[in-house]
C-alpha positions as CSV (number, residue, x, y, z in Angstrom):
1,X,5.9,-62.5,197.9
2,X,7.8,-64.3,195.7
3,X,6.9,-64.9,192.1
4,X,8.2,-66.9,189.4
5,X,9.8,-65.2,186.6
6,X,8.1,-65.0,183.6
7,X,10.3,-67.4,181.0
8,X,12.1,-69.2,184.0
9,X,9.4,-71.7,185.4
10,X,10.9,-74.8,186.2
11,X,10.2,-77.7,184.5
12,X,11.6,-80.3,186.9
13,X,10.8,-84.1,187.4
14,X,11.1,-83.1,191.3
15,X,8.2,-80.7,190.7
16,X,4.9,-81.9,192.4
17,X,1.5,-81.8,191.0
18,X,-1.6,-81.0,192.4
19,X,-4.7,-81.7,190.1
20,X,-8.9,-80.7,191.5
21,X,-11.9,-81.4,190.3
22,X,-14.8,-79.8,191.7
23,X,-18.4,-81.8,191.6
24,X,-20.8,-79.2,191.9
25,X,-24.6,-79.1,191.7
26,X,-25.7,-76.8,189.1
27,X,-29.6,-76.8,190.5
28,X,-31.3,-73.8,190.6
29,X,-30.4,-72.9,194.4
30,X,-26.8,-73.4,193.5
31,X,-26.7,-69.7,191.8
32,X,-25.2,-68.0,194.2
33,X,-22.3,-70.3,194.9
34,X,-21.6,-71.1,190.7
35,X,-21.5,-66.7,190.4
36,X,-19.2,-66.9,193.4
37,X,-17.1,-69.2,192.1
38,X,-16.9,-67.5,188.5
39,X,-15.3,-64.4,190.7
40,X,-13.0,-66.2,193.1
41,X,-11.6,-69.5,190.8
42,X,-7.9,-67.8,189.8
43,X,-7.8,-66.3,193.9
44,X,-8.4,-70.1,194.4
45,X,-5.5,-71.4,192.3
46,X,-2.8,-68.6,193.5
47,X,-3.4,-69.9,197.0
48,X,-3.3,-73.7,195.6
49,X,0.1,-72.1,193.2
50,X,2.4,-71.0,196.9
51,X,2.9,-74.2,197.7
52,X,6.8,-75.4,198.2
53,X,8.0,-76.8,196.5
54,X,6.2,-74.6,193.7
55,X,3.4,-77.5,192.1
56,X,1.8,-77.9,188.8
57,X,-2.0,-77.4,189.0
58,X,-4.8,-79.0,187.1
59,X,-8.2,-78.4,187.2
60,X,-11.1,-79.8,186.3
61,X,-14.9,-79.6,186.8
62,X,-17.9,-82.1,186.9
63,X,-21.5,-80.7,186.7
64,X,-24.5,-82.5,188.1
65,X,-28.2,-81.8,188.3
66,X,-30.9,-85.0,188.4
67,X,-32.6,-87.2,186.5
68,X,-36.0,-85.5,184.7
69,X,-33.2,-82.2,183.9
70,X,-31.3,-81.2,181.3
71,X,-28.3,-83.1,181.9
72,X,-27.4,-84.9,185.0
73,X,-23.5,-84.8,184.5
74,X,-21.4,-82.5,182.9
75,X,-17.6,-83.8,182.4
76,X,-15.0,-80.8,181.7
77,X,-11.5,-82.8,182.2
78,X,-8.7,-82.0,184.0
79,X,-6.5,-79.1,182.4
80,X,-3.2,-77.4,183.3
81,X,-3.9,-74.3,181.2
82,X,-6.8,-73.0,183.6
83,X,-8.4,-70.6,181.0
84,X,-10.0,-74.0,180.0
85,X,-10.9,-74.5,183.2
86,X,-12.6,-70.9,183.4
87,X,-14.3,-70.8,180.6
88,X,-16.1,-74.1,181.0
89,X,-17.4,-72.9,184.9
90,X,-18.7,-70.0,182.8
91,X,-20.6,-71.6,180.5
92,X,-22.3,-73.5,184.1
93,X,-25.7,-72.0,185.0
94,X,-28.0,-72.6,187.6
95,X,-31.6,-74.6,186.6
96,X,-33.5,-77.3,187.5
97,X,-34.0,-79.7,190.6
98,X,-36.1,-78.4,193.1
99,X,-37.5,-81.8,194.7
100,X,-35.0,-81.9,197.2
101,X,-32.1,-85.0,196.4
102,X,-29.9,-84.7,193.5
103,X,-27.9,-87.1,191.5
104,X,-24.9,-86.5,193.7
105,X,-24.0,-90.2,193.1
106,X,-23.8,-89.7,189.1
107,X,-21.4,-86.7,189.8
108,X,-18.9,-88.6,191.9
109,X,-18.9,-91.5,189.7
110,X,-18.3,-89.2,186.9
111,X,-15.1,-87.7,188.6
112,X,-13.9,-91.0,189.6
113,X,-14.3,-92.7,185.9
114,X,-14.1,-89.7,183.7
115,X,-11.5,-87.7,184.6
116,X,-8.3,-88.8,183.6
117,X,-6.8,-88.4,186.8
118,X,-2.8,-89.0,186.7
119,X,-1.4,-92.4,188.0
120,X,1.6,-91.3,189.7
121,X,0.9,-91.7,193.2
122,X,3.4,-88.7,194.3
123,X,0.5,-86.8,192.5
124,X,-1.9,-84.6,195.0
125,X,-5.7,-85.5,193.6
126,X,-8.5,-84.1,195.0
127,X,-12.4,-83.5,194.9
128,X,-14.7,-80.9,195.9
129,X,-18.1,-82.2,196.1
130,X,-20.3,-78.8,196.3
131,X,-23.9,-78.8,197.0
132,X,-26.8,-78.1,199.1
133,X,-28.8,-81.1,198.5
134,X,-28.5,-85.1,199.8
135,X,-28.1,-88.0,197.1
136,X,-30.8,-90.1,195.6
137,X,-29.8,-93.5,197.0
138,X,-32.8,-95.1,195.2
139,X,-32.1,-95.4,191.5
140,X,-31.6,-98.8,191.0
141,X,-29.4,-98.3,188.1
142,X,-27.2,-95.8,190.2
143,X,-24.0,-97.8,191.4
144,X,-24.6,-97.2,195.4
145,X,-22.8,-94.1,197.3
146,X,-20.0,-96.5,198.9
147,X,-18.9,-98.1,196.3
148,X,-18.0,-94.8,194.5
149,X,-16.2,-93.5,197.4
150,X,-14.6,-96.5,197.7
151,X,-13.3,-96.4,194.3
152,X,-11.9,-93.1,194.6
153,X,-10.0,-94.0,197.7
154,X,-8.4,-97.0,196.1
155,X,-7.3,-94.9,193.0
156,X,-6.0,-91.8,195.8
157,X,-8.3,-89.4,195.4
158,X,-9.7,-87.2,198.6
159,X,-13.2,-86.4,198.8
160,X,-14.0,-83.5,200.8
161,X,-18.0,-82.2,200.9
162,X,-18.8,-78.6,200.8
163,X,-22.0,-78.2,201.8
164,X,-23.7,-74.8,201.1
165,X,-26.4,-74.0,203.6
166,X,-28.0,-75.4,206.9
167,X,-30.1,-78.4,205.1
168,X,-30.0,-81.1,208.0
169,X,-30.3,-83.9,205.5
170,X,-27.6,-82.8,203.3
171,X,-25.4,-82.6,206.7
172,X,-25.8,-86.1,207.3
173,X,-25.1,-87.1,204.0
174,X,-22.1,-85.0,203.0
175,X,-20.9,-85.7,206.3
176,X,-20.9,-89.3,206.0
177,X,-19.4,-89.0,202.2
178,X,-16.2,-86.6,203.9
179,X,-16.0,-89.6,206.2
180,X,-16.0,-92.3,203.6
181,X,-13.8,-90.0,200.7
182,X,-11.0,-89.6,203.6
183,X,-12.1,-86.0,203.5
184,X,-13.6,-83.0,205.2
185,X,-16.8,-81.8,205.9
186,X,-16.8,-77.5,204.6
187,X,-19.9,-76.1,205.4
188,X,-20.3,-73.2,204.1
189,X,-23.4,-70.4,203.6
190,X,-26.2,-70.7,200.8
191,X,-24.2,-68.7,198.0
192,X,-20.7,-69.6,199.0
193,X,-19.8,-66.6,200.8
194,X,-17.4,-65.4,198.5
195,X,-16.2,-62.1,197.8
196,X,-14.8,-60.3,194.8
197,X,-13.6,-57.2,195.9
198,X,-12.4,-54.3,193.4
199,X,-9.4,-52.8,193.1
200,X,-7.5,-49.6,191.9
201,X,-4.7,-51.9,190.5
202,X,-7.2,-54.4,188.5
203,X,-7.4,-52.6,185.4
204,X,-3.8,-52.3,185.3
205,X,-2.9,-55.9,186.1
206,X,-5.4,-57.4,183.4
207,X,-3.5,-54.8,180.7
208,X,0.2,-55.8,181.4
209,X,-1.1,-59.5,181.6
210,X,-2.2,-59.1,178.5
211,X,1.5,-57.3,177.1
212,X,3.0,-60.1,178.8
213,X,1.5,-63.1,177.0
214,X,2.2,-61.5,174.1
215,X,5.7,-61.6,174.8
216,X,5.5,-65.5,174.1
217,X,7.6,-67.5,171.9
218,X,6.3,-70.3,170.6
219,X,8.2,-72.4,168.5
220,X,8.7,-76.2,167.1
221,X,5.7,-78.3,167.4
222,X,4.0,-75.8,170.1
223,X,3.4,-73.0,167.8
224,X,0.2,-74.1,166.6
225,X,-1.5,-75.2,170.3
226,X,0.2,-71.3,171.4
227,X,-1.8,-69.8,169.1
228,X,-4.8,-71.6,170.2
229,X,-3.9,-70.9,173.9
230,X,-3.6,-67.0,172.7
231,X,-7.3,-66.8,171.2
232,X,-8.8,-68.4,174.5
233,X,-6.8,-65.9,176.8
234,X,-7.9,-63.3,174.6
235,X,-11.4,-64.6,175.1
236,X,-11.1,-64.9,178.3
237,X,-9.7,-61.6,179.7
238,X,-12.7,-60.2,177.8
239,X,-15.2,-61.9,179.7
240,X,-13.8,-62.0,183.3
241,X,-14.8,-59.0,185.8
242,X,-12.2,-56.6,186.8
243,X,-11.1,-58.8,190.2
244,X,-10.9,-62.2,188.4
245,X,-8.9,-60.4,185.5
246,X,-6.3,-59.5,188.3
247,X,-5.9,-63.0,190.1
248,X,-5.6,-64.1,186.2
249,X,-3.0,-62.0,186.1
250,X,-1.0,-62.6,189.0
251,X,-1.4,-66.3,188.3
252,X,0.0,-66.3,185.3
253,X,3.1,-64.2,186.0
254,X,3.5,-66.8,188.5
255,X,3.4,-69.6,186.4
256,X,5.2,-67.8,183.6
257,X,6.1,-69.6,180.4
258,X,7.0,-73.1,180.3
259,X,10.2,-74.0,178.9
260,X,9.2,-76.7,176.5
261,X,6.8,-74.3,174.5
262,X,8.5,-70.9,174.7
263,X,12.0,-70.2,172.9
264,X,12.7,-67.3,175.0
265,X,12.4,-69.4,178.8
266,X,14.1,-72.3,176.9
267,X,17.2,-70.2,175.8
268,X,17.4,-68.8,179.5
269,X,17.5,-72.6,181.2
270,X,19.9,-73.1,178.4
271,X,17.4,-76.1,177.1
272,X,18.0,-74.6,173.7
273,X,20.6,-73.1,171.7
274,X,18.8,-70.2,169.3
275,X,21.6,-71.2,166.5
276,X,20.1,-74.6,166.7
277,X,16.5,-74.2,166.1
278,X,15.2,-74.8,161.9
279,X,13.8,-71.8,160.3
280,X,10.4,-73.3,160.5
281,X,10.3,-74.3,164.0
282,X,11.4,-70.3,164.8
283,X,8.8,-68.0,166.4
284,X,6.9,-66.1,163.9
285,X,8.8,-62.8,165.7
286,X,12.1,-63.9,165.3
287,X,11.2,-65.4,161.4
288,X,10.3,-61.6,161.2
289,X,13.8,-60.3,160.8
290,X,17.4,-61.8,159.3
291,X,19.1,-64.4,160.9
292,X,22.1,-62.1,162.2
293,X,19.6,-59.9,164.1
294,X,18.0,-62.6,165.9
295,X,19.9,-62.8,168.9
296,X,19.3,-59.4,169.3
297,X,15.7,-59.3,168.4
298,X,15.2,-62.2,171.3
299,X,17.1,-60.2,173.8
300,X,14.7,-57.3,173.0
301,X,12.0,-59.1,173.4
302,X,13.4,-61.1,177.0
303,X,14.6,-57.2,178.2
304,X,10.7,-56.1,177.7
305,X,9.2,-59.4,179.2
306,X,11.3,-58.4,182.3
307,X,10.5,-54.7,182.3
308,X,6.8,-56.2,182.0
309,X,6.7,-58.5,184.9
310,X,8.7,-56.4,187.4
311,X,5.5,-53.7,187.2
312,X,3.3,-56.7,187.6
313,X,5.6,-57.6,190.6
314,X,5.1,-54.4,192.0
315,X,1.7,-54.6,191.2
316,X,0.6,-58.0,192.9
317,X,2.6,-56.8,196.2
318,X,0.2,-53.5,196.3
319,X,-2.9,-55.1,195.8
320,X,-2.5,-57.7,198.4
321,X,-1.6,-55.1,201.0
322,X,-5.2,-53.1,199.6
323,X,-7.7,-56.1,200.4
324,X,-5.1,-57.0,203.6
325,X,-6.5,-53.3,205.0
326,X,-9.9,-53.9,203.5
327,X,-12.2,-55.2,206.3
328,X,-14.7,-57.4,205.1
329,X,-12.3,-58.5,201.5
330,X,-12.7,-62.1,203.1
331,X,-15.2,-64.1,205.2
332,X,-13.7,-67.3,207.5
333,X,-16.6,-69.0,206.6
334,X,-16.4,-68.8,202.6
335,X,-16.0,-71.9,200.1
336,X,-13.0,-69.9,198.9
337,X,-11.6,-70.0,202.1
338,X,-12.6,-73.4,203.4
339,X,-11.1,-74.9,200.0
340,X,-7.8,-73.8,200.5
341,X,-7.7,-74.3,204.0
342,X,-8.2,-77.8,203.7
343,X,-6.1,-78.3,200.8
344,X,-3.1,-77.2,202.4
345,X,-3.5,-79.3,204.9
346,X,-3.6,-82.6,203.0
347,X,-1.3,-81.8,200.2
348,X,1.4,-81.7,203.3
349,X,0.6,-85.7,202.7
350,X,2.5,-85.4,199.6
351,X,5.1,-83.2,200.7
352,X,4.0,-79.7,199.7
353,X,3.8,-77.4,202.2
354,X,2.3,-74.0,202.7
């Protein structure tokens, strides 16, 4: 398995991108599939992170019940830091609905004209429309189902349909939206069929994640968004379970720190000289101590950053091989599983492979 070094992720313009926004009905017999999803997200973006060459990911999540509820959308933008992206699916609960269509129409628009999708056409966009339920097609006020999907097309967006469940209406429909999003058809069962299974290296992983972030850097004009970022990984490793905190873990020792926000990755891609950086832009660790012991001070720090992630290495190579032997870690038939399946097939349409 190969993993990218924490401080030497490449920040190349030949790097590709790969940006999702899931569309999910947050109806009461969505439950199942919104808990699922809460536990498999960062298993999710690893799979979506070992594509070659190694892209950028975004994420991004649109939340639709009906009209008569307490919202019918939800917009939570695109975002490369995807502790933004977890912590809005946890705030998503299940309630509402329960006459049978949804506002399925409102969600797609939403993640056609909300999100601020990139323009680049090299970039990979896609959409996950999840639900178990077919669209009202008689709100008059509603632009109509094919004029949506036609919109995302135009702009390069895929729309595949995950449908949870047997409903033979919401078959028809999601099928004929896969059809008309250039997309697939995922069905998958009533809760998502995902499953989080435990480890003996969880604990473990979640605690050197957490040494290793605070190995970071920051300097110049990033300082203040890295101290941000810190508090909401903080957050977040507090309220994930034991399995997500591990795929957390492993994702960001894959994605290690960028260059353009960390003094440490910079000085290694030699983006930086360490002589050249003002007092004031330094990192609060390396203001810490006299200016002839700062060379050594960031070598100390880069030596224990490496020390860090090669247990994490070891780490993310044992727990694979755990749930590998595990019979039962992972059903053919799960949303986790259909996602990524389909994914990797058309991202080869941009050029990453998998």
């Amino acid at each position: 398995m190969t993993v990218v070094s924490f401080g030497q992720a490449a920040e190349t313009a030949a790097r590709p991108s790969v940006e999702v926004v899931f569309v999910i009905d947050t109806t009461s017999s969505m439950g199942g599939l919104i808990e699922g999803a809460k536990q498999r997200i960062w298993a999710i973006a690893n799979e979506i992170a070992k594509g070659r060459p190694a892209p950028r990911v975004k994420m991004g999540l649109v939340a639709f019940r009906d009209k008569g509820d307490s919202y019918v959308t939800k917009v939570f933008d695109l975002s490369e830091n995807l502790d933004n992206t977890y912590k809005d699916l946890l705030t998503l609960a299940a309630e509402g609905g329960g006459d049978g269509p949804e506002h399925v129409i409102a969600g797609l628009d939403a993640a056609v004209e909300q999100i601020a999708w990139s323009k680049d056409p090299k970039t990979f966009k896609v959409v996950y429309l999840v639900g178990d339920a077919p669209p009202h097609e008689d709100y008059p006020e509603a632009p109509t189902l094919a004029s949506v999907l036609q919109k995302a097309v135009r702009r390069g967006l895929i729309v595949n349909s995950v449908q949870c469940g047997t409903d033979a209406q919401a078959t028809v429909a999601f099928n004929h939206i896969s059809r008309m999003g250039e997309g697939r058809l995922l069905p998958v069962p009533q809760d998502g069929g995902m499953i989080a299974v435990a480890t003996p290296f969880d604990d473990r992983m979640a605690s050197l994640s957490a040494k290793l972030e605070g190995t970071g850097l920051a300097y110049g004009g990033g300082k203040a968004a890295a101290r941000e970022s810190g508090m909401l990984a903080a957050a977040v490793r507090g309220m994930a379970s034991a399995p997500a905190a591990a795929e957390r873990a492993e994702y960001k020792a894959r994605a290690g720190f960028a260059v353009n926000s960390d003094l440490a990755a910079a000085v290694a891609e030699n983006r930086v000289a360490l002589k050249d950086v003002k007092e004031d832009e330094l990192p609060d660790a390396l203001r810490e101590v006299s200016s002839d012991k700062r060379e050594a001070k960031l070598n100390e720090i880069s030596s224990e950053r490496r020390k860090l992630k090669k247990e994490m290495d070891g780490l993310i190579v044992e727990r694979a091989s755990w749930l590998k032997n595990q019979s039962g870690a992972k059903r053919a038939d799960s949303f986790d599983t259909r996602l990524v399946e389909a994914l990797k097939v058309q991202a080869a349409k941009k050029g990453i492979v998998y």
